[in-house]
C-alpha positions in Angstrom: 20.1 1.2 5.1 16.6 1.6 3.6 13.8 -0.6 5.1 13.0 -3.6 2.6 9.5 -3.1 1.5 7.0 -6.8 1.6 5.2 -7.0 -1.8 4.1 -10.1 -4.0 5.4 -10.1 -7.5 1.8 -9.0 -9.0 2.0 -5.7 -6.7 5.7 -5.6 -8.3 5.1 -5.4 -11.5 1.8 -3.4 -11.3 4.4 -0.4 -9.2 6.6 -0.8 -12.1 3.4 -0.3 -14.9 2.5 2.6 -12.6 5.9 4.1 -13.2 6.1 4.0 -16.4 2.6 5.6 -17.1 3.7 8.3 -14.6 6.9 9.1 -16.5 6.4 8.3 -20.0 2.9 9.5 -20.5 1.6 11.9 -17.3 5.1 13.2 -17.1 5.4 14.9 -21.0 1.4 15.9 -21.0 2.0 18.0 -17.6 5.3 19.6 -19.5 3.1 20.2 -22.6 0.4 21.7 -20.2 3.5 23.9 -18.7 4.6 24.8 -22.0 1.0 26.0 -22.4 0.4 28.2 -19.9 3.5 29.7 -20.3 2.7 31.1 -24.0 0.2 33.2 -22.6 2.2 35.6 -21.0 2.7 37.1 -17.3 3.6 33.8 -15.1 2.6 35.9 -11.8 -1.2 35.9 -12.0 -1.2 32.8 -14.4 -3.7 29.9 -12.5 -3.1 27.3 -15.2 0.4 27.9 -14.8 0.3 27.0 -11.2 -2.2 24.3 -11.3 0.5 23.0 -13.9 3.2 23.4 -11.5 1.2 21.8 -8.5 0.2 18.8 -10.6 4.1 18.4 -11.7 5.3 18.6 -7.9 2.9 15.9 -7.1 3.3 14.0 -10.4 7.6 14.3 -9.5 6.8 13.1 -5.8 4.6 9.8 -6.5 7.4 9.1 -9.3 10.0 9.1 -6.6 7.9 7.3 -4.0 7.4 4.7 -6.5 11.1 4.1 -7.0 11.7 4.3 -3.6 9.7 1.5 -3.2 10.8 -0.6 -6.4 14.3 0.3 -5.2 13.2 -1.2 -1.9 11.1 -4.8 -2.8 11.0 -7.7 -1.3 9.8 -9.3 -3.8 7.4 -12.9 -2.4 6.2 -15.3 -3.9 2.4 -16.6 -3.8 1.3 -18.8 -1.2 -1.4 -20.9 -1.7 -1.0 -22.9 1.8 -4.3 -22.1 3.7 -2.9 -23.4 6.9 -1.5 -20.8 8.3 -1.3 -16.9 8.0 0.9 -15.6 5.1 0.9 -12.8 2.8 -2.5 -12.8 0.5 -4.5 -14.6 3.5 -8.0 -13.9 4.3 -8.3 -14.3 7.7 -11.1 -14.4 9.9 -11.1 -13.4 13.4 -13.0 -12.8 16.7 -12.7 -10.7 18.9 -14.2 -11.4 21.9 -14.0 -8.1 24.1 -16.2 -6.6 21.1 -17.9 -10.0 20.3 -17.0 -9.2 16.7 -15.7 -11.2 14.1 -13.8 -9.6 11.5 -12.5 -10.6 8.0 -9.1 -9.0 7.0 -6.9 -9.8 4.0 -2.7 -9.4 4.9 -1.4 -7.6 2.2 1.9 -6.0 1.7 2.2 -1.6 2.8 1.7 -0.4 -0.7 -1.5 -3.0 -0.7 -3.3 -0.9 2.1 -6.7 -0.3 2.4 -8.0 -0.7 5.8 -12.0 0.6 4.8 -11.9 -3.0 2.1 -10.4 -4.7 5.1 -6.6 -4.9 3.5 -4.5 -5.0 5.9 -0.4 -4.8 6.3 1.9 -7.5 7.0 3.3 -4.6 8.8 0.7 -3.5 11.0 -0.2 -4.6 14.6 -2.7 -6.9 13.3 -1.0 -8.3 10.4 2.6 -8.8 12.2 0.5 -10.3 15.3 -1.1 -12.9 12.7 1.5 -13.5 10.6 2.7 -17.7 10.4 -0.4 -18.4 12.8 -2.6 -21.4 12.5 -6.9 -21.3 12.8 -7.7 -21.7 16.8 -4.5 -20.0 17.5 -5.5 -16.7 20.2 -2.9 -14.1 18.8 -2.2 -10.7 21.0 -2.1 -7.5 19.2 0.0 -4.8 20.8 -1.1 -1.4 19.8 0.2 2.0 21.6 -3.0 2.1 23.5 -2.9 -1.3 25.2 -3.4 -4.6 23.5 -6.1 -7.3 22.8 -6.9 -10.6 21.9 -7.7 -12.4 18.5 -9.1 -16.2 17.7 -7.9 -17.3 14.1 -11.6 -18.6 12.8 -10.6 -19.3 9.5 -7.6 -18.5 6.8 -8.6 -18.3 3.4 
């Protein structure tokens, strides 16, 4: 059985908006594009041909990861509780063997983007934080050892 993906409704239906550009729109210019290329002759030494082919590939592949994923949801709704750690918290944290404190927001996997500080639900930090309260010390268990959090504040 496939692994149930954690998304809010918003990521939802912007996956399902991405999918339909992708395969009513990308989908028939990169065909055109195909057609193209193919009108001018000898396929074997034809770079627009393969550039067409390569974009198609990857064009097919994000379509099917897209499904996979719709296929997948787990679909949850918005929580606007700021007293403890849930999907769409900002969270602030110290850490105090780096004297650090860091500011992450818990976002589902296809939400990910760790250099803006998005973090998964999924990940060691997110799944350590996850239904915690401010002053709570969570321990994050990572495949080199594990450390320590202090829950500052939960947006």
């Amino acid at each position: 059985m496939a692994e149930m993906i954690v998304m809010t409704k918003k990521n939802y239906e912007d996956l399902k908006k991405e999918l339909e550009y992708l395969v009513k729109v990308k989908r028939p210019e990169i065909i055109e594009r195909i057609a193209e290329a193919r009108s001018h002759g000898d396929l074997s030494e034809n770079a627009e041909y393969d550039a067409a082919r390569e974009e198609q590939r990857s064009n097919e592949g994000k379509i099917a990861e897209i499904e996979y994923k719709i296929k997948n949801a787990d679909v949850r709704e918005e929580v606007t509780d700021t007293s403890y750690v849930h999907l769409g918290s900002v969270v602030a944290v110290y850490d105090e063997d780096l004297q650090e404190t860091e500011v992450y927001t818990v976002v589902s996997v296809t939400e990910v983007d760790v250099m803006n500080g998005k973090i998964s639900v999924e990940s060691p930090v997110g799944a350590a934080l996850l239904k915690k309260h401010v002053g709570d010390v969570v321990t994050v268990n990572c495949p080199d050892g594990s450390y320590t959090l202090k829950i500052i504040s939960i947006k």
